[in-house]
N, C-alpha and C positions, 0 to 999 in steps of 0.2 A: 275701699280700704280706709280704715280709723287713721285719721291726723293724729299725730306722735303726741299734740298738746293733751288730745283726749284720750289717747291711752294710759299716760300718764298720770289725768286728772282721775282714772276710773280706781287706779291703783290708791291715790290719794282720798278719793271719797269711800274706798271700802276702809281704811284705816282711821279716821274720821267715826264711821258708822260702828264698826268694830268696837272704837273707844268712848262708845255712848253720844256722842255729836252728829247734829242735822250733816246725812252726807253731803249737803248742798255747799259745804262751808270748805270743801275738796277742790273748789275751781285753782287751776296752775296756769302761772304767763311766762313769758318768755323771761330773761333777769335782765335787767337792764345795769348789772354788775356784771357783765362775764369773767372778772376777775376774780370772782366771789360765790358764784356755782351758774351753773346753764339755766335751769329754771327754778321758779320761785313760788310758793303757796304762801297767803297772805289768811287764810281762812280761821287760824287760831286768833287773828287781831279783834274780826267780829265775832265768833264766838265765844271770847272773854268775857262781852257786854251779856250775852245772854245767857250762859251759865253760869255767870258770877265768878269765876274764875282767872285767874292770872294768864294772859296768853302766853308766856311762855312755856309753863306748864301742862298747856294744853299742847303746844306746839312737841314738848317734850312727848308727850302721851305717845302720839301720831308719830312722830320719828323713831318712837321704841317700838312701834308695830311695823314699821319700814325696813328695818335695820334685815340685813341678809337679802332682800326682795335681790332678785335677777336682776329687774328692771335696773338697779343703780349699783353707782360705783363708791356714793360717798351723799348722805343723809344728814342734815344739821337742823338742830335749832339752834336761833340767833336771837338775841335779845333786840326789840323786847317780846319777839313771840313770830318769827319769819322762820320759815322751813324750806331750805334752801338744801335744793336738788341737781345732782350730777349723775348722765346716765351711762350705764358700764359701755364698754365698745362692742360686747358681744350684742347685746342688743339691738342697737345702733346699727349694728352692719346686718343683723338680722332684720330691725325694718328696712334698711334698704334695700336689702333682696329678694324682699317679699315685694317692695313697691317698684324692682325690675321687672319680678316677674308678670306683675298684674296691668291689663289693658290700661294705658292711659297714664301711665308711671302709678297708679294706685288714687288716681283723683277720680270719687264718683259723678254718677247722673242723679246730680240735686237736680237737676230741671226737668225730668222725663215728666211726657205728657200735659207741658206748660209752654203755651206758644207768649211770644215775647214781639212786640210791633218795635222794631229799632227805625225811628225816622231821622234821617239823617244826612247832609247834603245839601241838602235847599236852594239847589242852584234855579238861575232865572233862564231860560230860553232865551237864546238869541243875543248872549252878551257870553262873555270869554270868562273862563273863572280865572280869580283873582287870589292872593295870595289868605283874603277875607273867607273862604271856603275852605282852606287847608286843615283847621282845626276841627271843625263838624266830620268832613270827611275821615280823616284817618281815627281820630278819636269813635265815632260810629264803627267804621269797621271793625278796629281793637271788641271793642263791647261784642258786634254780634257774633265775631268767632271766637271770643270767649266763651260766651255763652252758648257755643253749640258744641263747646269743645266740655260744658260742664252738661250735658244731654238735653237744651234747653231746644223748643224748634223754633230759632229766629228768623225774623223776617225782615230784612236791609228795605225801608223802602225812601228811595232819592226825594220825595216830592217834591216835584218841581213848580217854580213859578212858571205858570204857563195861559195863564187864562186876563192877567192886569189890562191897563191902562196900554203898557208896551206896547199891549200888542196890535191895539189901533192906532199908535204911534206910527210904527211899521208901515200898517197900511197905506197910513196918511202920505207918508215920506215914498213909498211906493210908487205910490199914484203920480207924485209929482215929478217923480224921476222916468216912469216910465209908463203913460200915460195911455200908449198903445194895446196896455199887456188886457185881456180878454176878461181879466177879471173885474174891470172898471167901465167895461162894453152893457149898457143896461141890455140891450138888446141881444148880446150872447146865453146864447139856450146850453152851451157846453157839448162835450166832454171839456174838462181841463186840463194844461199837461200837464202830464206826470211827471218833467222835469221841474226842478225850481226856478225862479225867473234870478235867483241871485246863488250864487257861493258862501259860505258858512265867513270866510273874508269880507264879501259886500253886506253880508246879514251884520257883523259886527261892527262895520264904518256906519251903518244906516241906522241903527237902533241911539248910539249918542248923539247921531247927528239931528234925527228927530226930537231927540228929547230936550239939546240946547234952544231948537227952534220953539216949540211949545212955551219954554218958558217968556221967550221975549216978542210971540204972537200967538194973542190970545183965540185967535183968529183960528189957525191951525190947529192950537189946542184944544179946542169947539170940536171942529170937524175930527179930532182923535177919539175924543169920547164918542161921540155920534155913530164914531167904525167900530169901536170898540162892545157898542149898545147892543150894535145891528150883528156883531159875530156874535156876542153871549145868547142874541135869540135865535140862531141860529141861519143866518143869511147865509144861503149857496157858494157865492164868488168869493165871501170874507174865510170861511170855512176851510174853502179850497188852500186861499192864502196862507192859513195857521198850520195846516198839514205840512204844507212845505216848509214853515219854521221850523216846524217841531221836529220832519226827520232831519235838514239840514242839520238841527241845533243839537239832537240827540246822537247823530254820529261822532257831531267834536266832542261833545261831551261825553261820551263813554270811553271814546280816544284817550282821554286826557284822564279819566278818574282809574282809567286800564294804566297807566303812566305811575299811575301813584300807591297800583296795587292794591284797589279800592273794587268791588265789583256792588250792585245791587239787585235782589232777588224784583223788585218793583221798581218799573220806571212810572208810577203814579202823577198826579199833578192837582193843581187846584182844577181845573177845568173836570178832573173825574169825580171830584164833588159836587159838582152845580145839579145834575139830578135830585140831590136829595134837599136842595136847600128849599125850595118851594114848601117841598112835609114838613122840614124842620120850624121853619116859620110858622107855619097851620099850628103843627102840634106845640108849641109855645105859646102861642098867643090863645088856643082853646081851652089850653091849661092853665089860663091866669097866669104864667111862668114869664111872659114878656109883655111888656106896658109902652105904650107913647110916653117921649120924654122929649119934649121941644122939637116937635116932629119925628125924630128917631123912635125906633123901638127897640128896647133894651131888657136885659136881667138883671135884678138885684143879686150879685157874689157875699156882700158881706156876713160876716158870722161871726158870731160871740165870740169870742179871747182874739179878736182880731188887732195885734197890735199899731195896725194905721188903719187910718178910712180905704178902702179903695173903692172906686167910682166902679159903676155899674159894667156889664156887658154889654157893649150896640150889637147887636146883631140885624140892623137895619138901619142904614142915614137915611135921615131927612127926604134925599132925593128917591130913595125905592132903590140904594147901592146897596149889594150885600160887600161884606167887608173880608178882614182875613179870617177872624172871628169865627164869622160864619160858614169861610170856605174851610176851614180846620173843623165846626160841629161835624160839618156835611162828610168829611172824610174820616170823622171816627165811627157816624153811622154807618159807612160803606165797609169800614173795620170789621166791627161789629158784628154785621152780617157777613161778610165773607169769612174771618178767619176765628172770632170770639176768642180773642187774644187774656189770656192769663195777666198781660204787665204792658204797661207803653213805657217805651224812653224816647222825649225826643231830644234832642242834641241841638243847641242852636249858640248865637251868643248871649252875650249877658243881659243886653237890651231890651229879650223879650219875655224880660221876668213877667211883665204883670198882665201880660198877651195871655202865657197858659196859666198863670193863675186863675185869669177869668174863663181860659176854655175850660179848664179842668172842673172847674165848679160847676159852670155851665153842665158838661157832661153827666157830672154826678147827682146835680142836682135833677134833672131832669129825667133820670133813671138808664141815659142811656149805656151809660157804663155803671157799674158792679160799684156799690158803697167801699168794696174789701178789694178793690182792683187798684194796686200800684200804679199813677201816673209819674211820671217821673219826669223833670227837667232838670236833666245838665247844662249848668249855663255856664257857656268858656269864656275865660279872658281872651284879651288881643293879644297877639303878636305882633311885639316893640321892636324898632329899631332902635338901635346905642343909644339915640337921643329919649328912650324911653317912650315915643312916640310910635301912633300905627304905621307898622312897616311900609317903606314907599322904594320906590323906585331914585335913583338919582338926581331925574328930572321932577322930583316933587309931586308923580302920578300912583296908582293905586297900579301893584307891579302885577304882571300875568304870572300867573302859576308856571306855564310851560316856561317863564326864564329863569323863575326861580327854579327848579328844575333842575336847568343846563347852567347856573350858575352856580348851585352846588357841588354838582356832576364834574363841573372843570376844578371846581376847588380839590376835589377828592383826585381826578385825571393826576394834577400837577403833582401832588405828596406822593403818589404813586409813583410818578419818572423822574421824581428825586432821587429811587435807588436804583433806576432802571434795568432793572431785574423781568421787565415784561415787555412782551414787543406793544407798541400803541396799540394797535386793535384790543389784543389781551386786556390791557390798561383802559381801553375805552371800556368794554363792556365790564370789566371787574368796577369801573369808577360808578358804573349805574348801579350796582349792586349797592354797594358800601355807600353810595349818597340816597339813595331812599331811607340805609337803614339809619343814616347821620340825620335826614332830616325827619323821617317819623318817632326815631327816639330820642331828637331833641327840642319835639315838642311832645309826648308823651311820657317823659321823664316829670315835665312837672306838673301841680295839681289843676285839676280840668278847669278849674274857676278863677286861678290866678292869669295873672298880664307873667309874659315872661319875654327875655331879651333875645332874639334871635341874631347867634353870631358865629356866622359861616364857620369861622377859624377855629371857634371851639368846638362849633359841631362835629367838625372833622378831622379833629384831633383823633391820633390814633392809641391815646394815654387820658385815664381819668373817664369820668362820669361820662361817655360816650357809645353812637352807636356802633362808630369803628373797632374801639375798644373791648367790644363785647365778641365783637363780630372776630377779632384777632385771637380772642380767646378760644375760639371752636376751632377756626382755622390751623392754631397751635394743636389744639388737641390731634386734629384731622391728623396732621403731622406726624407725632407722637406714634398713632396707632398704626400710622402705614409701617412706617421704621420697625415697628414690634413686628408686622407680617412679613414683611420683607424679612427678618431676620428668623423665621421660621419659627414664632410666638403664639402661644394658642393661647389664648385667655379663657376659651368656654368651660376648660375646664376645673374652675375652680370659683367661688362665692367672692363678693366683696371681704375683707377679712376684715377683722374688729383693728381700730387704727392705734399706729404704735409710735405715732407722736401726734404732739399738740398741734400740728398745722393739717394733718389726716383728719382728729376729728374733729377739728373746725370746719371743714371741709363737709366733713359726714354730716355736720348738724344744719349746715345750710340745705344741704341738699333735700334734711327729711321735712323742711316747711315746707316745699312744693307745692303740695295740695290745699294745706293752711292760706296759701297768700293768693294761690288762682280763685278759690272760692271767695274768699272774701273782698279779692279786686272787683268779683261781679259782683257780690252782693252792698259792694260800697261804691260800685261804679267809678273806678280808680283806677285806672290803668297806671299810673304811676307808681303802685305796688310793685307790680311785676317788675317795672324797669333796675328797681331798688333793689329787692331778691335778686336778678341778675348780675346786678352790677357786684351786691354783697359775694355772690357766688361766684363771680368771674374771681375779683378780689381773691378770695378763699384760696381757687384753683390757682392763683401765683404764687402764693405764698406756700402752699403746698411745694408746685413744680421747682420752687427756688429751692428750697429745703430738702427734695428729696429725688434720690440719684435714681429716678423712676426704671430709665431703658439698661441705667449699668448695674443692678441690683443684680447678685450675684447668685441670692435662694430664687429661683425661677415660678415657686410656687406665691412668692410673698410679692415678686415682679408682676404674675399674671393677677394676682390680687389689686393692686396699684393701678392695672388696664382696665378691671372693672370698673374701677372707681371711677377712674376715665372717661369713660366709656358714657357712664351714665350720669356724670356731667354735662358730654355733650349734650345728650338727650333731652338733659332739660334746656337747657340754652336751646337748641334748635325749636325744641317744644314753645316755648313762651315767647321766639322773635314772632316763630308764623301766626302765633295768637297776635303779637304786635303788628302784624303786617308785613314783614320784611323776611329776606335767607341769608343766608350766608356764602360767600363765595370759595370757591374750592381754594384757591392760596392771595397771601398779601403781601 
């Protein structure tokens, strides 16, 4: 289904072409006057310049050809040459019934037959996420069910840290703790057990605890690398060990990204790269493409209109370590070959701007990816505590996700048996609903690259720029249309009707961007769009409900009209929380 902007702009460039003007000079936006008409064509300003003409005259021309169209209710030229556009309600309620009736509210498959790699996650094995993983997370998801919701075939993949330094950390500390266990028996031939020798709790006291010790005995830290060496070439008993990391650490970790309403298509990691790096080295260095640079070997990135120096690619230290660099080429060739992905986005923070700058060149340059293949880095701000600082815990520690969590979750709990209208249970699990949708829409509310201030009290405010807020709105609606059933209302049979005040079709006009704003959230990778559209649309739907006496409207036929409208409000609100990750709860 044509977005309303471009139905509109076709009618403007046939009038335009009609009146001897390039019909390119037809594009229409939205007005940023709504006092002053809905939309706005600026196209007689520049065609002034090039047929030597006055634009308002031109603009005149094009509104004499306008004048009558269905499409409007009210056609102007405006000095010194703006043609400013109001469209009739008949129409208006006609696109909306066409965009009821069609799959998907009338938003096409711009993606069909375009696979799309969403990496996103990047959690570390064997350490707890932290409230530093919240933003990659949820923000990824947003993107890939966007993007499957626009016919794109996405693919979520976690990659996870799983192959470092840690994880002969681990062993190290291991060993010293439990020195009996069979994996440090040189003279054990195996099997090994299939239990793990520690709890997903002892995996997470032991991996800090290792890691303080390293730094203050160098001693230990020696022998970490050394396990570390001896896993990557592939030693039996160390092997054994990393297995039981890895399922210990992948059960908490899907626990907890299941919590957040997060799922991924690939539980990937660095360690499923290390096959390819050995080729990737060979074929870089065969091709003159990687040089020795003070024992390292590296890729030159730079390139003409490069506004700073940036320093090369390592793709090899000094000592024969391949780097992240490298563990990132090695898993776009695995890409590559498995799925030959149309677009990458990876998601991370801001930090690692100049990380995929260099992969990404690296990649392109070396042929492995497509010259014409979008890579993409989203790079998030942190999330501030009041003090404008990385969110911490009260003790001054880097907080767990799962308390943040349950410390929203109570925030939300308590506003709820302030009106105590639900028995506790009821009120526990409606507080899990309404706090996912507080905390994913209050940090998907703003833009993906900014710092922004997380603060429980306004997240779960139930009034204003919220995911409560939003969430009150559908649940209002929910309301509304049971009371119409109960009261023996049938809405099917009759069309959205053209609106008969100013707060209906403010209402209507929200409603037909729909397709306008999901499309262009993905294609500007913005999930902060949608939040806005919703919010403008929640907004819309009060002002409306305030204004007009919906369930005691006395014409039954202009009532059932008003439930449509309704109706397919909710639709989109329901439509664009589950693109955001979050539902709605049956009452509040």
């Amino acid at each position: 289904m044509k977005k309303i902007l471009d139905c509109i702009a076709e009618e403007l460039k046939a009038a335009f072409a009609v009146c001897g003007y390039d019909a390119g000079y037809g594009k229409v936006t939205l007005s940023n006057r709504p006092d002053l008409c809905e939309y706005q064509c600026n196209g007689a300003m520049a065609a002034a310049k090039a047929y030597r003409k006055k634009p308002i005259d031109i603009a005149g021309e094009v509104v004499a050809r306008l004048k009558g169209a269905d499409m409007f209710s009210e056609v102007n030229a405006v000095m010194p040459g703006f043609i400013n556009l109001r469209l009739s309600g008949e129409y208006l309620a006609a696109y909306l019934n066409r965009m009821r009736a069609e799959d998907k509210l009338g938003v096409e498959d711009t993606g069909r037959d375009r696979t799309v790699i969403v990496d996103y996650g990047g959690a570390n094995v064997a350490k707890p996420l932290h409230v530093g993983h919240l933003r990659t997370a949820i923000i990824g998801e947003c993107i890939k069910r966007l993007g499957r919701f626009l016919g794109y075939h996405m693919i979520g993949d976690v990659h996870l840290g799983d192959w470092g330094l840690q994880m002969g950390l681990i062993i190290e500390e291991l060993r010293d703790r439990q020195p009996e266990l069979p994996y440090f028996d040189e003279n054990y031939k195996g099997p090994y057990p299939e239990e793990a020798p520690f709890t997903i709790g002892e995996l997470e006291e032991i991996y800090p605890a290792a890691s303080a010790r390293s730094k203050a005995d160098e001693a230990f830290k020696a022998r970490a690398q050394e396990a570390t060496f001896r896993l990557q070439n592939g030693y039996g008993p160390y092997r054994a060990i990393w297995k039981h990391i890895m399922n210990v650490s992948l059960a908490d970790l899907k626990k907890n990204y299941a919590s957040l309403g997060v799922t991924f298509d690939l539980w990937k990691g660095e360690s499923d790269a290390q096959p390819y790096i050995p080729g990737l080295i060979q074929d870089l260095q065969e091709r003159g493409l990687a040089y020795e640079s003070e024992g390292a070997l590296v890729v030159d990135i730079a390139q003409e209109g490069d506004s700073k120096e940036l320093p090369p690619c390592i793709i090899r230290k000094s000592d024969g370590a391949a780097l992240y660099a490298t563990s990132d080429l090695g898993t776009i060739i695995e890409r590559e070959k498995d799925y030959r992905p149309d677009q990458y986005i990876y998601i991370t923070d801001k930090r690692q701007e100049l990380h995929f700058i260099q992969v990404f060149r690296v990649a392109k340059k070396a042929g492995y990816v497509k010259p014409e293949t979008p890579m993409i880095h989203m790079m998030c701000g942190t999330m501030n505590g009041k003090d404008g600082k990385p969110f911490k815990t009260r003790e001054g520690g880097v907080m767990r996700l799962e308390k943040l969590v349950k410390e929203i979750d109570g925030a939300v709990y308590d506003r709820i048996m302030e009106n105590r209208t639900m028995t506790p249970e009821e009120a526990e699990n409606t507080a899990r609903i309404i706090g996912l949708a507080a905390l994913k829409y209050g940090d998907l509310s703003n833009q993906v690259s900014k710092d922004y201030v997380f603060d429980i009290e306004r997240f779960t405010s139930f009034e204003g720029n919220t995911g409560p807020y939003i969430l009150y709105t559908i649940v209002r609606i929910k309301s509304i249309l049971a009371r119409y059933e109960e009261n023996g209302g049938r809405a099917e049979v009759v069309d959205i009707l053209p609106p008969d005040s100013e707060e209906a079709k403010n209402l209507m006009l929200k409603l037909s961007a729909c397709n306008e704003v999901l499309e262009s959230a993905f294609a500007e990778t913005a999930p902060h769009k949608i939040c806005q559209f919703i919010y403008e649309l929640s907004d819309a739907f009060g002002s409306f409900y305030n204004s007009t006496m919906i369930l005691k409207e006395e014409d039954e036929t202009k009532k059932a009209g008003y439930i449509q409208l309704i109706t397919l409000v909710k639709e989109v609100l329901e439509t664009c929380i589950d693109l955001l990750g979050f539902e709605a709860p049956e009452r509040m």
